[in-house]
PDB file of N, CA, C and O in Angstrom, chain B, residues numbered from 101:
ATOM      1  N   UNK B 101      49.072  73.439  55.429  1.00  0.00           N
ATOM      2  CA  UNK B 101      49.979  74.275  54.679  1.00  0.00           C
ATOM      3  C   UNK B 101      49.404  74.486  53.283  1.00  0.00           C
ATOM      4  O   UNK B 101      48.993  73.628  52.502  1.00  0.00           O
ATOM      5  N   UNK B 102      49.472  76.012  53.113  1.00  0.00           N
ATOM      6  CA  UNK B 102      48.643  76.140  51.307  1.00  0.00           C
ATOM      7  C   UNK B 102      50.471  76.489  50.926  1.00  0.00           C
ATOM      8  O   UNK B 102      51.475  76.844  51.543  1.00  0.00           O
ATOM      9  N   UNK B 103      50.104  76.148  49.627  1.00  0.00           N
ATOM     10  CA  UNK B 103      51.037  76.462  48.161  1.00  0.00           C
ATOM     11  C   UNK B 103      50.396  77.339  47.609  1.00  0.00           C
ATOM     12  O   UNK B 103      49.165  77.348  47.636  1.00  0.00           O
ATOM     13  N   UNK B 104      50.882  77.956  47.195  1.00  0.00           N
ATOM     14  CA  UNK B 104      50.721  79.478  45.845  1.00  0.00           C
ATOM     15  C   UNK B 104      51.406  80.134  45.074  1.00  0.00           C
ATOM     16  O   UNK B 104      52.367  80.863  45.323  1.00  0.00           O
ATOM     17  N   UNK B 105      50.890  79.871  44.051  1.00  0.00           N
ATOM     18  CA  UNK B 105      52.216  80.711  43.307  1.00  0.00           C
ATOM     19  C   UNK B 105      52.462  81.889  43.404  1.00  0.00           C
ATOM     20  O   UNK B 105      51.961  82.450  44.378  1.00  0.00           O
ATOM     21  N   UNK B 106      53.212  82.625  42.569  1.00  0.00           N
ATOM     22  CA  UNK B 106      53.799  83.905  43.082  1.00  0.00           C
ATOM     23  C   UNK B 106      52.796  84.784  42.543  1.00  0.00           C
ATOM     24  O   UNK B 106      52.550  85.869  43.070  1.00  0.00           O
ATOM     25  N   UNK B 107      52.065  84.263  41.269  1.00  0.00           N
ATOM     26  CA  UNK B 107      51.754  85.100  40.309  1.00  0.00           C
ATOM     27  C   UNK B 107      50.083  85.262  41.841  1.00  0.00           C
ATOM     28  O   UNK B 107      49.644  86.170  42.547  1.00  0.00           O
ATOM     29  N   UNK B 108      49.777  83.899  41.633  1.00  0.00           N
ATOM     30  CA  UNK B 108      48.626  83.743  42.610  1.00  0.00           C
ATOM     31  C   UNK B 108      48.683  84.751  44.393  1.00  0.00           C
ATOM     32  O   UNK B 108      48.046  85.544  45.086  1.00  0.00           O
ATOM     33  N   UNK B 109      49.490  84.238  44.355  1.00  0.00           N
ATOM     34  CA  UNK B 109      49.758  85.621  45.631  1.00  0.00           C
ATOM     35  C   UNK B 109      49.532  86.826  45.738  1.00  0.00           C
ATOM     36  O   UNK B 109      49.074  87.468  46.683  1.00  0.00           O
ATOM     37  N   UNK B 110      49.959  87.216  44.459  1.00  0.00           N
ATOM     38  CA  UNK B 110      49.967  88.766  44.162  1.00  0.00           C
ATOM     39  C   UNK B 110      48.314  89.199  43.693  1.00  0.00           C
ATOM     40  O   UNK B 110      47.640  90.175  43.365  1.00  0.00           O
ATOM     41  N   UNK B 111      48.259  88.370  43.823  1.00  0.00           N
ATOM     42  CA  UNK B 111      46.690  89.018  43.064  1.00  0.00           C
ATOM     43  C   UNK B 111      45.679  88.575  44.806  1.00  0.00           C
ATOM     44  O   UNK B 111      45.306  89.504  45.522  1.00  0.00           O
ATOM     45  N   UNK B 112      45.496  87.611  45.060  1.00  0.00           N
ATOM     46  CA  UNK B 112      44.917  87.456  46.803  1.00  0.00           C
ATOM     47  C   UNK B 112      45.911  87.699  47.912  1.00  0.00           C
ATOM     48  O   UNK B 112      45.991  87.046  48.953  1.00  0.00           O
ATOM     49  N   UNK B 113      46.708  88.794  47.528  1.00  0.00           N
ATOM     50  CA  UNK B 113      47.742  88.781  49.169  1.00  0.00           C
ATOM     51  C   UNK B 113      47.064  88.651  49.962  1.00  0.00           C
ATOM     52  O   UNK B 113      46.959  87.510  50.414  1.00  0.00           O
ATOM     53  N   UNK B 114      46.152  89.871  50.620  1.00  0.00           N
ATOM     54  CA  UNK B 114      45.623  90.253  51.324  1.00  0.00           C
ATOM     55  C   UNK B 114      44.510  88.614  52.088  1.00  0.00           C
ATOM     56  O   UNK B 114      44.240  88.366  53.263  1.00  0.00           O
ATOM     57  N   UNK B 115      44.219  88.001  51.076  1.00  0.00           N
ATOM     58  CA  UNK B 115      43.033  86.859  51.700  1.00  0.00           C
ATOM     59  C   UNK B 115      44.147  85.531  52.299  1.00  0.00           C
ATOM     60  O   UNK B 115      43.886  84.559  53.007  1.00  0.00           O
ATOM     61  N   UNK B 116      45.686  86.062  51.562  1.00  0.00           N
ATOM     62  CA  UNK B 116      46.639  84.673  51.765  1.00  0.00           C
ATOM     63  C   UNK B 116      46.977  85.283  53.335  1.00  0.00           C
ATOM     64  O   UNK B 116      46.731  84.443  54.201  1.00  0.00           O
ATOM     65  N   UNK B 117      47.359  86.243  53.723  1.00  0.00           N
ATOM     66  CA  UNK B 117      47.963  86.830  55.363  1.00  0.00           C
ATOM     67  C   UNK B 117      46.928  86.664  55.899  1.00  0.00           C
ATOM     68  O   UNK B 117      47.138  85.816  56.767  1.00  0.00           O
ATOM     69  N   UNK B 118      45.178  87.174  55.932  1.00  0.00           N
ATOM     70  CA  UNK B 118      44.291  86.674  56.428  1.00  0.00           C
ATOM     71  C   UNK B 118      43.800  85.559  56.812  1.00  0.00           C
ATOM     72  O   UNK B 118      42.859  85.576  57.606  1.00  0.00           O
ATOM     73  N   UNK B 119      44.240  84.539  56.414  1.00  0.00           N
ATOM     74  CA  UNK B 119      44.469  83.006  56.006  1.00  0.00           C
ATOM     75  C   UNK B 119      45.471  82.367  57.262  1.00  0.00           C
ATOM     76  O   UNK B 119      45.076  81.650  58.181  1.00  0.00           O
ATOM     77  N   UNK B 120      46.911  82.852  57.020  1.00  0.00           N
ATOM     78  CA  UNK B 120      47.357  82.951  57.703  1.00  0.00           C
ATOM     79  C   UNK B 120      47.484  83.611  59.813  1.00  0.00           C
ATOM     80  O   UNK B 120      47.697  83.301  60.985  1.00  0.00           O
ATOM     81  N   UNK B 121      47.294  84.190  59.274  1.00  0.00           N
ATOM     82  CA  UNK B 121      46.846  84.937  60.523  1.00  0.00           C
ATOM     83  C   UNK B 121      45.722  84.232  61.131  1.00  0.00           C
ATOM     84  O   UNK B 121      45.726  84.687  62.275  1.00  0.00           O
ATOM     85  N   UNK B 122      44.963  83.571  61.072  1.00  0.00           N
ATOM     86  CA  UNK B 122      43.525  83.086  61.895  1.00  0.00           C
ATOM     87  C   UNK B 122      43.707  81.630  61.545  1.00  0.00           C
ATOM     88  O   UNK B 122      42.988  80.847  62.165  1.00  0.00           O
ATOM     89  N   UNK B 123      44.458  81.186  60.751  1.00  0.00           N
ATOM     90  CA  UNK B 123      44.264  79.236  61.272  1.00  0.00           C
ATOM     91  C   UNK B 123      45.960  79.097  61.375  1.00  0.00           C
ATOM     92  O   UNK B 123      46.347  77.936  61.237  1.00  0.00           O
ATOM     93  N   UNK B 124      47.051  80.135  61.604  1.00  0.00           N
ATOM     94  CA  UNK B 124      48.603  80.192  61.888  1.00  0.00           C
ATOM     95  C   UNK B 124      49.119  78.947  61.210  1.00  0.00           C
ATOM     96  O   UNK B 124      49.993  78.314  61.803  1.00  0.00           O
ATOM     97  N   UNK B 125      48.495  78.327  59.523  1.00  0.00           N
ATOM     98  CA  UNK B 125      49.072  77.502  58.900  1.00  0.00           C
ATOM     99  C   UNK B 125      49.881  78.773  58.297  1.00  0.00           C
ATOM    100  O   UNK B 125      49.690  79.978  58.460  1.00  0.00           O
ATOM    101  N   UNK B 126      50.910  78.029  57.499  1.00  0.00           N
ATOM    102  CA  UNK B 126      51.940  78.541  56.395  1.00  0.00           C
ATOM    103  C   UNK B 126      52.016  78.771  55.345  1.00  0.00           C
ATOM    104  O   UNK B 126      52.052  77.615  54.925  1.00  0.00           O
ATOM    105  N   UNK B 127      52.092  79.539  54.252  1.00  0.00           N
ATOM    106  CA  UNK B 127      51.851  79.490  53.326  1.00  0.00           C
ATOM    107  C   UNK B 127      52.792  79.505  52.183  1.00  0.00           C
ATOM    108  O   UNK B 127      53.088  80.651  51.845  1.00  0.00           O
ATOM    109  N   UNK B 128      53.423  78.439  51.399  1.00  0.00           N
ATOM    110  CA  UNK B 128      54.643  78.301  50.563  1.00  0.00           C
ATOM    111  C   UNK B 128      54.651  79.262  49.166  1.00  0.00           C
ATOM    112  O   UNK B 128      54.032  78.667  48.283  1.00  0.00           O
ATOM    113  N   UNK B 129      55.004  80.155  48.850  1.00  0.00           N
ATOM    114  CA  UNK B 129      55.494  80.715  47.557  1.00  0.00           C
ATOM    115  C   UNK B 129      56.089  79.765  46.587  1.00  0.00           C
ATOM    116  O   UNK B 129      57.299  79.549  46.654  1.00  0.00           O
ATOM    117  N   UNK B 130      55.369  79.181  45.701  1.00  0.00           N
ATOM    118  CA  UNK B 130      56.144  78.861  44.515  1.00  0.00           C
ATOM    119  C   UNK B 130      56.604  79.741  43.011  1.00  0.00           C
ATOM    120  O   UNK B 130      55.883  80.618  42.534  1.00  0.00           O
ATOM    121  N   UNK B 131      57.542  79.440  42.578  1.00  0.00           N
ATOM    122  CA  UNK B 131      57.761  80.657  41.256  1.00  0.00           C
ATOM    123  C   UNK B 131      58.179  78.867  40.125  1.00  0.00           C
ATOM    124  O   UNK B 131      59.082  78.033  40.187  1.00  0.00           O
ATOM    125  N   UNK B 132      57.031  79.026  39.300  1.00  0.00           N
ATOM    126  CA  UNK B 132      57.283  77.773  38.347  1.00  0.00           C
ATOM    127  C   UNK B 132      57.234  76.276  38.881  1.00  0.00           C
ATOM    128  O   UNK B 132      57.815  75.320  38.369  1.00  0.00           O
ATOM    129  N   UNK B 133      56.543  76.264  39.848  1.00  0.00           N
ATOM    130  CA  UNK B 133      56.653  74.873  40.670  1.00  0.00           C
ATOM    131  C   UNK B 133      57.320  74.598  42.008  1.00  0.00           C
ATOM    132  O   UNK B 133      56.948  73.760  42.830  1.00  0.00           O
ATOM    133  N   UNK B 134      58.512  75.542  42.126  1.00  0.00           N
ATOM    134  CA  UNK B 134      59.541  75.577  42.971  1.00  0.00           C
ATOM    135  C   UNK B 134      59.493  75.948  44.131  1.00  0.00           C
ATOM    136  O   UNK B 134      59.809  77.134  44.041  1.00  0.00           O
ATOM    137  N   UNK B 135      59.316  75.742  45.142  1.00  0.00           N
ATOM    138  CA  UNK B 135      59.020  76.669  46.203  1.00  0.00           C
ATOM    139  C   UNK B 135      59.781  77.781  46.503  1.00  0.00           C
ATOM    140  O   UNK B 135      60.962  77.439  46.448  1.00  0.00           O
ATOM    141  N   UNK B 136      59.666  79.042  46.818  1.00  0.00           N
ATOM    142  CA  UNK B 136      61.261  80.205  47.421  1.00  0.00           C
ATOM    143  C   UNK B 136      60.272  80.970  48.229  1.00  0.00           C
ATOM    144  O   UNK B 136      60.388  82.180  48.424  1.00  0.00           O
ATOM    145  N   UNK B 137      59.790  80.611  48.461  1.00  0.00           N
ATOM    146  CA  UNK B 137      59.629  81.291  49.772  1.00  0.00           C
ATOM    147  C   UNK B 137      58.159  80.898  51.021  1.00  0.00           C
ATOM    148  O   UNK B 137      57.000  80.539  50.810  1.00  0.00           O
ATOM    149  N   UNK B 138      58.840  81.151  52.157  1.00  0.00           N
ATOM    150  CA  UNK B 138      57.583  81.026  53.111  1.00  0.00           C
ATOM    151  C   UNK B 138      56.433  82.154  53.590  1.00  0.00           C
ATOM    152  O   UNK B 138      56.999  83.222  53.359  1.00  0.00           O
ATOM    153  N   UNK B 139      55.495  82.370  53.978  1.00  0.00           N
ATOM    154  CA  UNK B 139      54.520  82.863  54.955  1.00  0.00           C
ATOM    155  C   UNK B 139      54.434  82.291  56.214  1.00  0.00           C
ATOM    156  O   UNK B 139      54.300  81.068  56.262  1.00  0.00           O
ATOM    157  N   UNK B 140      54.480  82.893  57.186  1.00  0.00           N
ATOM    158  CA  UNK B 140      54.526  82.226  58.665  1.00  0.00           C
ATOM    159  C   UNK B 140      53.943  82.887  59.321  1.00  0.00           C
ATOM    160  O   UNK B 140      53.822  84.027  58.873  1.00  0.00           O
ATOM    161  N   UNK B 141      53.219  82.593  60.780  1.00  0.00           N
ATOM    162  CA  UNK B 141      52.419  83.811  61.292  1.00  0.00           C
ATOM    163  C   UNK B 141      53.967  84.120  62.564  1.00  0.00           C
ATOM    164  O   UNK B 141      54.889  83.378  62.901  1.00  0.00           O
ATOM    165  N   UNK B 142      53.723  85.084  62.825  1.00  0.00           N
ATOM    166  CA  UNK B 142      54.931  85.775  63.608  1.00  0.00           C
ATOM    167  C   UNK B 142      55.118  84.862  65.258  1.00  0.00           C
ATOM    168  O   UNK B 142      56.105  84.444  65.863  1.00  0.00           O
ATOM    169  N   UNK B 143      53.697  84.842  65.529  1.00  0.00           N
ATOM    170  CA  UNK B 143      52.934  84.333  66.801  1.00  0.00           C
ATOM    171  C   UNK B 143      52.222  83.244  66.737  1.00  0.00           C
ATOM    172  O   UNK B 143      51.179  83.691  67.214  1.00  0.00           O
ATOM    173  N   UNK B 144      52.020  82.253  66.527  1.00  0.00           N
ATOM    174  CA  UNK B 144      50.854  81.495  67.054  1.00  0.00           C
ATOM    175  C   UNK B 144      50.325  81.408  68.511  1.00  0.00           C
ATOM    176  O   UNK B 144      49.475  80.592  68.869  1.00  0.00           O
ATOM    177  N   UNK B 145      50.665  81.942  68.977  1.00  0.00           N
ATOM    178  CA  UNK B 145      49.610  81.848  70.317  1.00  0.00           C
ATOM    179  C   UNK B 145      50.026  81.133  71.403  1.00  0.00           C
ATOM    180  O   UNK B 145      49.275  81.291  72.366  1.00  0.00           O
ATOM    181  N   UNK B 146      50.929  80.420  71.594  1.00  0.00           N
ATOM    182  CA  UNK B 146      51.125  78.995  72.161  1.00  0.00           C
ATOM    183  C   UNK B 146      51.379  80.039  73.347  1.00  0.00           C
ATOM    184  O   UNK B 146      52.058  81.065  73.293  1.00  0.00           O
ATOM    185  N   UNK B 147      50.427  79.348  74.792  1.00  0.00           N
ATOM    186  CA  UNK B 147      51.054  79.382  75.933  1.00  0.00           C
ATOM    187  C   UNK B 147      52.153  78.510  76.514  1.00  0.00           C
ATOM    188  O   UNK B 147      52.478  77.472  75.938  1.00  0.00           O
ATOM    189  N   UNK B 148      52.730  78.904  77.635  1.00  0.00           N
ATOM    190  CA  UNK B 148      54.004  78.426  78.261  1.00  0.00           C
ATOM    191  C   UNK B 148      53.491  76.615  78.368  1.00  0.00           C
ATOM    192  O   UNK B 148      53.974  75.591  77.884  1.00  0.00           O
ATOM    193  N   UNK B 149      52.747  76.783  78.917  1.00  0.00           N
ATOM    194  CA  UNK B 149      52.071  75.181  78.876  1.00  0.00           C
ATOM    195  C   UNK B 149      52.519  74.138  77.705  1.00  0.00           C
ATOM    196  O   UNK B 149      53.245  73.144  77.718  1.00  0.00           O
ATOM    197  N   UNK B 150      51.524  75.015  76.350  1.00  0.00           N
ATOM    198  CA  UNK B 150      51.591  74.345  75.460  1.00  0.00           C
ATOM    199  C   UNK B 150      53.177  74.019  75.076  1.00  0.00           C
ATOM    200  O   UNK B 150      53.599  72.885  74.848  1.00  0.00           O
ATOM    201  N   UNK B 151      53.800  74.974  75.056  1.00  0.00           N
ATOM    202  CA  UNK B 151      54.919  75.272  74.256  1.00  0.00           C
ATOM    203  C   UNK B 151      56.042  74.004  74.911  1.00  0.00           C
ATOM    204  O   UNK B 151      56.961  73.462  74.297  1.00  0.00           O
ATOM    205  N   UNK B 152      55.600  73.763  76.375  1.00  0.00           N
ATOM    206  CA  UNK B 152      56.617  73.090  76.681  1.00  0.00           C
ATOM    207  C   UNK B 152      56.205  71.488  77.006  1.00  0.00           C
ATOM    208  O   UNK B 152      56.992  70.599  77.332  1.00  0.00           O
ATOM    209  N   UNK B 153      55.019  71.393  76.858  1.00  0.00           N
ATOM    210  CA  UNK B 153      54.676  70.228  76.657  1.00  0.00           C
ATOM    211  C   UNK B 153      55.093  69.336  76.683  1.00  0.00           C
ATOM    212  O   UNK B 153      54.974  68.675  77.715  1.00  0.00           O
ATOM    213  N   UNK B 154      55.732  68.874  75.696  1.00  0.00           N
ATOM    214  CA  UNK B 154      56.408  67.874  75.234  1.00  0.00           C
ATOM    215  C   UNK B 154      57.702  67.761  76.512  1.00  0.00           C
ATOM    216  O   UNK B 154      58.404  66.753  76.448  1.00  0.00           O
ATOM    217  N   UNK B 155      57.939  68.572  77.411  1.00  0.00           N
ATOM    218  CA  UNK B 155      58.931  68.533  78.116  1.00  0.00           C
ATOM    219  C   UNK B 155      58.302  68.093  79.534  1.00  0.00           C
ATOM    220  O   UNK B 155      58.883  67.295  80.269  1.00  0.00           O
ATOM    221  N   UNK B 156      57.056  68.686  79.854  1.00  0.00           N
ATOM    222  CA  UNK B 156      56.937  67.916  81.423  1.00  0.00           C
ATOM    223  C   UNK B 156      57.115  66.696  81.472  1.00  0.00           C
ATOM    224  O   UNK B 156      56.782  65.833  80.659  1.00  0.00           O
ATOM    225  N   UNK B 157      57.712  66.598  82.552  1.00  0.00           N
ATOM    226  CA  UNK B 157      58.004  65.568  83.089  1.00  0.00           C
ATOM    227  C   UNK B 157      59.334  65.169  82.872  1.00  0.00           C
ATOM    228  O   UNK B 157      59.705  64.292  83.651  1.00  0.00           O
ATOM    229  N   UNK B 158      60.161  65.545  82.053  1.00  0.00           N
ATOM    230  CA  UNK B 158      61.203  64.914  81.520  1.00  0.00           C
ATOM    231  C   UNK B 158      62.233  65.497  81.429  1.00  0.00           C
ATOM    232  O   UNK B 158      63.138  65.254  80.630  1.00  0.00           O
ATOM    233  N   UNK B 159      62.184  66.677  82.581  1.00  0.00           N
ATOM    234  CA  UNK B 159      63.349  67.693  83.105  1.00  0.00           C
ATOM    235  C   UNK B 159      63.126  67.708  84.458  1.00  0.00           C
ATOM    236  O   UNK B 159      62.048  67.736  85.052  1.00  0.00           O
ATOM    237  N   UNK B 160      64.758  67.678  85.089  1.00  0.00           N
ATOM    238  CA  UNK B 160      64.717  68.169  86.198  1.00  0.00           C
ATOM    239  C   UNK B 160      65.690  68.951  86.363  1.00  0.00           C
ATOM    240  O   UNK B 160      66.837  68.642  86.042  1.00  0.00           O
ATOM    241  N   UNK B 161      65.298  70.308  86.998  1.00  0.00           N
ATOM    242  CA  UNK B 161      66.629  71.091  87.774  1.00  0.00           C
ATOM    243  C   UNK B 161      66.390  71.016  89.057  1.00  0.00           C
ATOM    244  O   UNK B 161      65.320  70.816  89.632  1.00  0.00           O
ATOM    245  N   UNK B 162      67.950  71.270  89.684  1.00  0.00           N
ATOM    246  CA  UNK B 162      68.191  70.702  91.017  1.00  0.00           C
ATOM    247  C   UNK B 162      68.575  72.021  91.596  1.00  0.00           C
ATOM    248  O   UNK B 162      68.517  72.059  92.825  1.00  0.00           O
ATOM    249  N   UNK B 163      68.960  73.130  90.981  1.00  0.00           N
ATOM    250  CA  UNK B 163      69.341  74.332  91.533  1.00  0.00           C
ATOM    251  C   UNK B 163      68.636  75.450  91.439  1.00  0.00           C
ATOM    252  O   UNK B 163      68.016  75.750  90.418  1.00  0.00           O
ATOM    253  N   UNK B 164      68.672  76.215  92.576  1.00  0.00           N
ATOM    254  CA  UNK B 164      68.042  77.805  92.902  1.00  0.00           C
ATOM    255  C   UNK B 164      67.462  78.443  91.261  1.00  0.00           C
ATOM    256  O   UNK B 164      68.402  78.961  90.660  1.00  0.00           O
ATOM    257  N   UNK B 165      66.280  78.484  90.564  1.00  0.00           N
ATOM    258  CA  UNK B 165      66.700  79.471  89.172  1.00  0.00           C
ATOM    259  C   UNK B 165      66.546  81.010  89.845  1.00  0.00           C
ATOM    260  O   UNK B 165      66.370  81.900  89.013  1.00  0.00           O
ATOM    261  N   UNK B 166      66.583  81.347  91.006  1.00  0.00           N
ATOM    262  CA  UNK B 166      66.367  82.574  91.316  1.00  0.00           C
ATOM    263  C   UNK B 166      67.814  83.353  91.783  1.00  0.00           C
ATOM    264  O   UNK B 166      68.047  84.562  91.800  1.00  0.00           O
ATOM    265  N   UNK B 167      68.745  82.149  92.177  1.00  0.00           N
ATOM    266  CA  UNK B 167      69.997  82.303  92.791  1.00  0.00           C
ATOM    267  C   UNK B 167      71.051  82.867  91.951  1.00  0.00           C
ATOM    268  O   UNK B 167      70.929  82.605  90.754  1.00  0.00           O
ATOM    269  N   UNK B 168      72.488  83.885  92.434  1.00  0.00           N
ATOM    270  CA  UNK B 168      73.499  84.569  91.654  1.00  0.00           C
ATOM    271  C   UNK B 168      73.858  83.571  90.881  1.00  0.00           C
ATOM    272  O   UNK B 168      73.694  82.379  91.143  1.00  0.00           O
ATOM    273  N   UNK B 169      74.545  84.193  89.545  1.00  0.00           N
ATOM    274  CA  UNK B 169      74.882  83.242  88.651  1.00  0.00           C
ATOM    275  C   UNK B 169      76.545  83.704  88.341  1.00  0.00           C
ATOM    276  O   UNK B 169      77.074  83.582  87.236  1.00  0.00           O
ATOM    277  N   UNK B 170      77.295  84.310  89.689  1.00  0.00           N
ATOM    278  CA  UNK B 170      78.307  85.004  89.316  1.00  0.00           C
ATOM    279  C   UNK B 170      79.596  84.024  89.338  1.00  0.00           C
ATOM    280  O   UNK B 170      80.740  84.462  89.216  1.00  0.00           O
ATOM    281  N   UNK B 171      79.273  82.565  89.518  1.00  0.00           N
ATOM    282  CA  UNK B 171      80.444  81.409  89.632  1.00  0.00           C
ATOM    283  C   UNK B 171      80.165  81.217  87.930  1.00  0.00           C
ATOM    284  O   UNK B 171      80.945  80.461  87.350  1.00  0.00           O
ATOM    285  N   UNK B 172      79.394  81.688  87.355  1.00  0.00           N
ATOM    286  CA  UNK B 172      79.700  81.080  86.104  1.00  0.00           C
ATOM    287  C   UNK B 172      80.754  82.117  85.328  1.00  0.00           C
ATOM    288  O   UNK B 172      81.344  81.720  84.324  1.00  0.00           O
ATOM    289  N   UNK B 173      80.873  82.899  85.628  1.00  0.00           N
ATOM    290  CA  UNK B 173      81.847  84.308  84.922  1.00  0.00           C
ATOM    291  C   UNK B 173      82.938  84.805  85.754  1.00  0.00           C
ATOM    292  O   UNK B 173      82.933  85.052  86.960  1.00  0.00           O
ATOM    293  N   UNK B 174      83.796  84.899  84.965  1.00  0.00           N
ATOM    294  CA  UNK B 174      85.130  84.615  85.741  1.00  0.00           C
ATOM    295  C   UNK B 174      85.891  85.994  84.937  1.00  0.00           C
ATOM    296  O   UNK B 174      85.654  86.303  83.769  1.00  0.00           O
ATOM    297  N   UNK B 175      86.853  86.727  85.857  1.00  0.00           N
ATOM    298  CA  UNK B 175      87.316  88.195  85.173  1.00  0.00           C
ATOM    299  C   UNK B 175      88.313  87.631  84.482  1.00  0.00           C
ATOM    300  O   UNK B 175      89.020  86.721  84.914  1.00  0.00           O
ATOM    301  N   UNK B 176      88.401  88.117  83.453  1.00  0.00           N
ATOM    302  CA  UNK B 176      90.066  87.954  82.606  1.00  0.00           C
ATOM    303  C   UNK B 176      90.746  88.021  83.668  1.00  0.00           C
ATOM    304  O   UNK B 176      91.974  87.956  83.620  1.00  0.00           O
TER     305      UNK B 176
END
């Protein structure tokens, strides 16, 4: 994660989103020390794999996900 000030921003935007964009760290806006604001990349990339990672193994569903889902909604 880079810090930058505001004043600093404005003068390298362009190298701070570039920055961003190709290593998808963050980049904090400070105004006087303070932080107010973020840079984020929109995407990082993460496939389904990655993203859920932390979850194989440690879910199970027991039902159809392809099956009607019309017992869950009920008419006024």
């Amino acid at each position: 994660m880079l810090t930058v000030s505001k004043t600093e921003l404005e003068a390298k935007l362009f190298e701070y989103l570039r920055e961003v964009e190709t290593s998808g760290d963050e980049v904090v806006v400070t105004d006087g020390g303070v932080p107010v604001a973020r840079i984020v990349p929109v995407c990082n990339g993460l496939s389904v794999d990655e993203a859920f990672a932390d979850l194989r193994g440690r879910l199970q569903w027991t039902r159809d996900l392809d099956g009607p889902t019309v017992d869950e909604w009920h008419d006024p």
